[in-house]
C-alpha positions in Angstrom: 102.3 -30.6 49.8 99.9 -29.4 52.4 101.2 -26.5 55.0 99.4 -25.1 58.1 100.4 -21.4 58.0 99.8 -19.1 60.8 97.2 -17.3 58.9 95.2 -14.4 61.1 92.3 -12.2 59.8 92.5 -8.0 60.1 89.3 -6.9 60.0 87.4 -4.0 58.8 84.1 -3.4 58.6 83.2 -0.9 56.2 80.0 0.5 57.9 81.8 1.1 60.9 81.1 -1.9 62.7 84.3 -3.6 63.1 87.7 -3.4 64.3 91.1 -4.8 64.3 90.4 -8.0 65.0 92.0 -12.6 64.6 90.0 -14.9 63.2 88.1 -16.1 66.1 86.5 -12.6 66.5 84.9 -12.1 63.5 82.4 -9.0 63.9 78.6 -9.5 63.0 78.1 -7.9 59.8 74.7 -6.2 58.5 72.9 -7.5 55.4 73.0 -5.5 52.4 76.5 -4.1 54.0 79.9 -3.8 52.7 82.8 -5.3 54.2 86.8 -5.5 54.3 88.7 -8.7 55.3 92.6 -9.5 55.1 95.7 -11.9 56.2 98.8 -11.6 56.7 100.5 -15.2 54.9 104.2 -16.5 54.8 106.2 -12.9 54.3 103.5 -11.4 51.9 104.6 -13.8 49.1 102.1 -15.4 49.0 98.4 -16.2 47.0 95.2 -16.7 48.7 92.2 -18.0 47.7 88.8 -16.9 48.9 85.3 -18.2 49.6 82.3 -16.5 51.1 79.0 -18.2 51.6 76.3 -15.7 52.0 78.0 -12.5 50.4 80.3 -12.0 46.9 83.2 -10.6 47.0 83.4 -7.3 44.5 87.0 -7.0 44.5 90.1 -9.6 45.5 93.3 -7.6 46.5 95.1 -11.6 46.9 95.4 -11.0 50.2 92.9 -9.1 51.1 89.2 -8.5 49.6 86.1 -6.5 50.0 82.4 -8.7 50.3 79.3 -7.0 49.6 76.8 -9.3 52.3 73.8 -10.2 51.2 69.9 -10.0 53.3 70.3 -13.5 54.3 70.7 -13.2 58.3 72.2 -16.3 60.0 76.1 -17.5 59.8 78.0 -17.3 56.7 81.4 -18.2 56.6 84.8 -16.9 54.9 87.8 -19.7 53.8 91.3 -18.4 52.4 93.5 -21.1 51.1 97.0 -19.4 50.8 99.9 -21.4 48.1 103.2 -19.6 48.1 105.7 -19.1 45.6 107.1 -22.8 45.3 103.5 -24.1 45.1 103.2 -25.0 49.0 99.4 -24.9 49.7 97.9 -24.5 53.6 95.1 -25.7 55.0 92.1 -23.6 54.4 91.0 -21.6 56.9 87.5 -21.0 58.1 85.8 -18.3 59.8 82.1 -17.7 60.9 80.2 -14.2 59.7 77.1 -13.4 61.8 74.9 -11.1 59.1 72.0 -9.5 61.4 69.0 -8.4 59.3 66.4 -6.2 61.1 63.0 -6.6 59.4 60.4 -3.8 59.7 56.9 -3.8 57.6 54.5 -0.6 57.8 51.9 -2.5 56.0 50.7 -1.4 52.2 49.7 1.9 51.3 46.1 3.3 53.0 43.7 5.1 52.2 41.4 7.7 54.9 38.9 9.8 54.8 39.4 13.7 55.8 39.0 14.6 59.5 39.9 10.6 60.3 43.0 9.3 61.3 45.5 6.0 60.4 47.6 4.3 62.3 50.7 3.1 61.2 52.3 -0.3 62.9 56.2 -1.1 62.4 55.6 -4.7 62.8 59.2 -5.4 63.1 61.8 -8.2 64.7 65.4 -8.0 66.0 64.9 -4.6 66.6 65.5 -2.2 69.3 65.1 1.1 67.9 62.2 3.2 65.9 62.5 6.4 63.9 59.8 8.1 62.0 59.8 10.5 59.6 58.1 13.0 62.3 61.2 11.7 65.0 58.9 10.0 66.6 60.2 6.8 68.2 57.6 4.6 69.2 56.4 1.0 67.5 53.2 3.1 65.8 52.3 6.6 64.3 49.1 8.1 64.0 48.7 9.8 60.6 45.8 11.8 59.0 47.2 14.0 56.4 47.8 12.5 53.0 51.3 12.1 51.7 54.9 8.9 52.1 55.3 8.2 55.6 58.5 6.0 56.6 59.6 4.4 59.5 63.5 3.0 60.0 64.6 0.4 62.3 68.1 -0.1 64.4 69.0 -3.6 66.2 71.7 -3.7 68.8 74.5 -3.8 66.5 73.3 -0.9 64.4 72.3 -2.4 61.7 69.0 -1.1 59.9 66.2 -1.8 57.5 63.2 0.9 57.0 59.9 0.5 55.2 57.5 3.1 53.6 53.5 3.5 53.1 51.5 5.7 51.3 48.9 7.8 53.2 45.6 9.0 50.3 43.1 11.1 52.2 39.8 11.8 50.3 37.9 14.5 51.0 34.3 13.7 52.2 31.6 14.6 50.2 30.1 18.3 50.1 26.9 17.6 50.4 24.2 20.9 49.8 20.7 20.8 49.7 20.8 24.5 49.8 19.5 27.4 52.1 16.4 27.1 54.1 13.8 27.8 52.1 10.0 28.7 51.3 8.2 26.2 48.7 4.6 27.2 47.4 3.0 25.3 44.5 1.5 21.9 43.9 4.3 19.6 41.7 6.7 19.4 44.7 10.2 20.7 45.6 13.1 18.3 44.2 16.3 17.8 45.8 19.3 15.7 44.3 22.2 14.4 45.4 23.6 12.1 43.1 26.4 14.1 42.7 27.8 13.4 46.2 28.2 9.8 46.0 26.5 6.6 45.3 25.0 5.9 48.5 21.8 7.6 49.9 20.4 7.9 53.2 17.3 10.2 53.6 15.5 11.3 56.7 12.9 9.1 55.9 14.6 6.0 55.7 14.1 6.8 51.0 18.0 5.5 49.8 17.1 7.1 46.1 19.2 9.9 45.0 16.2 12.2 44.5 13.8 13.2 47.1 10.7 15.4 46.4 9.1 17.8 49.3 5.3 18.5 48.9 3.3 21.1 50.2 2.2 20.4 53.7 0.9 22.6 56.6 4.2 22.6 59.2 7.4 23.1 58.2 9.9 19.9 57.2 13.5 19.6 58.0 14.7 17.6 55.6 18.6 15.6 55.8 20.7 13.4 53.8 23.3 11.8 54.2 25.7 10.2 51.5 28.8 7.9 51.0 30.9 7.7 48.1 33.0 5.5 46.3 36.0 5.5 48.8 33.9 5.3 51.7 33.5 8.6 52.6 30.4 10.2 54.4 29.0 14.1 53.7 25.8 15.4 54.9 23.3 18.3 54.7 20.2 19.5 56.4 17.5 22.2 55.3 15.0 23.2 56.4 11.5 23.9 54.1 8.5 26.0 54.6 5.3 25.8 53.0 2.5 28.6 51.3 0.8 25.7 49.0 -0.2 27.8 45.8 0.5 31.3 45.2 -2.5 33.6 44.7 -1.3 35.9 42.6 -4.6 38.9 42.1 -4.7 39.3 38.2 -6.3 43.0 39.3 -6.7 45.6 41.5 -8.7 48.6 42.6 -6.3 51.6 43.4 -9.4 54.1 43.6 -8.8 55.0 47.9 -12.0 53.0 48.3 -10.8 50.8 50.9 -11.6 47.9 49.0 -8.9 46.0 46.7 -7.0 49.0 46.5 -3.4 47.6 46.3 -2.3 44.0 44.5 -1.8 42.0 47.6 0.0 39.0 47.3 -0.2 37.7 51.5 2.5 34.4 50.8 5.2 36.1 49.3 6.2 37.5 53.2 7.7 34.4 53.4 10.4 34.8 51.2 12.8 37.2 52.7 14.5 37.8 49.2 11.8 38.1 47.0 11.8 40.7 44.3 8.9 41.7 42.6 9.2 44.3 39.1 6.5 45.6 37.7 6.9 46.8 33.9 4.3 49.0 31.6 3.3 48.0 27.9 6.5 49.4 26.8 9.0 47.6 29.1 9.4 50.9 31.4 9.7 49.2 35.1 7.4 51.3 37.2 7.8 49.1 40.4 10.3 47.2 42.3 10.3 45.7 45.3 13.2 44.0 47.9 10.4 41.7 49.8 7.0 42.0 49.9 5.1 42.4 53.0 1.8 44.6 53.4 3.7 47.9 53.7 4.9 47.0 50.3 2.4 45.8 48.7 2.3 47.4 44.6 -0.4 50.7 45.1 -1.2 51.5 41.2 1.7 54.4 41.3 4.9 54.5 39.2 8.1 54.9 41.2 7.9 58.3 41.5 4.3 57.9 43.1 2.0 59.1 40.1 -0.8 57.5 39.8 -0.4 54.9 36.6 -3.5 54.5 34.1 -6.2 51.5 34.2 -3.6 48.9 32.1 -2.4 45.3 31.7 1.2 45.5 33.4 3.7 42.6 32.8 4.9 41.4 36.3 8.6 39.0 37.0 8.6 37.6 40.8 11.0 35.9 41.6 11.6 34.0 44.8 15.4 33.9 45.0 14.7 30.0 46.2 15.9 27.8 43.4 12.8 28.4 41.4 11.8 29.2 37.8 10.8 33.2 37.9 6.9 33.7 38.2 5.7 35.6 35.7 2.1 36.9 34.2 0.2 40.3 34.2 -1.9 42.3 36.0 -4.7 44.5 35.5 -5.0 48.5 37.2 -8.6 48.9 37.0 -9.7 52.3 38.2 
């Protein structure tokens, strides 16, 4: 036979949420939470039976048990059907669970380039709290170094939800095309750049990775810039001067004449770290050089200022620019 029992509900909420409470004052519980519910039946000898919609319940203590919510938000209910001993069974008895799920999405992980920023948007309902890793509070953060970057939500009955992104910084392209620098000679002065990226953007409108400077009368400034795979831009700028061929004297006069009486070289000024080594038939270096302008220039004497004999020296110049050495020999002819 059926028997209405005066059945209430003690509440508590596991997360803090609820307190005592009967039946019509069920508390809102959050999804994903953990919850404890419980009658009191005819003298505690009783059995009850239990149903949850929207939760399970991960342990039954008869007359009372503990329901593990699920992420469902909306109303879920809880019956108990109590029997006692001699077999009477009640009415079931029905109660309405409120389950509140904040939502929050940060969006997927991102990827920058270094000296940008990114800006991260909690796009979020229900809610009425932010916290950021940083303790920031607001609905965005602004983010430029690489590395996991959270945000976690709160809605007015302190239930929460949080969501995490990935933040990849690249570093942008070191582009080099090297110190400023003096070109002489007739094949041209290569730069490339592949290197740096995949995209090309020259001065002069060239989108190869190669660009080749020839001689010209007035110095060029030459810049590239170039993007690689992820996006990110580098660029360099140099500037290049010009002597056209090198006219190197293959002799010289050193008799005090006046005339032809030291091995000028007049382009090499250019190059502020030019070295220039002069070496006799048996490898002995009898001059060296750091620059070469006119007060420098090589006057037939060894490095201790004797006069050398009339000889084909070996010379090695080399132009600190990038370059292949120059080298060749030279004639004292007295």
């Amino acid at each position: 036979m059926k028997k209405n029992l005066n059945i209430f509900f003690l509440i508590l909420l596991l997360t803090g949420l609820g307190s005592n409470s009967y039946a019509q004052d069920l508390p809102v519980a959050c999804g994903g939470s953990f919850a404890s519910y419980g009658v009191s039946g005819d003298n505690g000898n009783s059995f009850f039976d239990w149903e949850v919609t929207g939760g399970t319940i991960i342990r039954n203590y008869n007359d009372s048990i503990v329901v593990q919510w699920n992420n469902i938000a909306g109303a879920h209910f809880l019956t108990v059907t109590e029997t006692s001993i001699y077999g009477c069974e009640g009415e079931p008895y029905r109660d309405t669970v409120i389950i509140t799920t904040p939502f929050v999405d940060i969006g997927i992980d991102a990827e920058i380039c270094s000296g940008e920023t990114y800006e991260f948007i909690a796009a979020a309902s229900d809610v009425s709290s932010y916290l950021w890793q940083d303790n920031s509070d607001g609905e965005t953060l602004i983010a430029m170094t690489g590395g996991e970057y959270w945000v976690k939500v709160a809605d007015e009955y302190g239930c929460t939800s949080s969501d995490t992104a990935t933040l990849i910084v690249h570093e942008s392209p070191l582009v080099d095309l090297g110190s400023d620098t003096t070109f002489c000679g007739e094949d041209g002065l290569v730069f490339d750049v592949s290197e740096y990226g995949i995209y090309y953007d020259w001065f002069n409108g060239d989108i190869t990775s190669t660009f080749t400077a020839y001689t010209q009368t007035l110095d060029q400034e030459i810049w590239v810039k170039v993007t690689d795979e992820f996006g990110c831009e580098g660029s360099d700028t140099i500037v290049v001067r010009f002597c056209g061929d090198l006219e190197i004297p293959n002799a010289f006069t050193p008799n005090d004449d006046g005339t032809n009486d030291t091995w000028n070289i007049e382009q090499l000024f250019v190059f502020d770290e030019v070295t220039v080594d002069v070496y006799n038939r048996w490898g002995e270096r009898v001059y060296h050089s750091d620059g070469y302008s006119s007060d420098q220039y090589w006057n037939g004497t060894d490095q201790k200022g004797k006069k050398l004999p009339m000889d084909s020296y070996y010379y090695v110049i080399d132009l600190h620019n990038g370059e292949e050495a120059i080298v060749g020999t030279v004639t004292i002819i007295r």
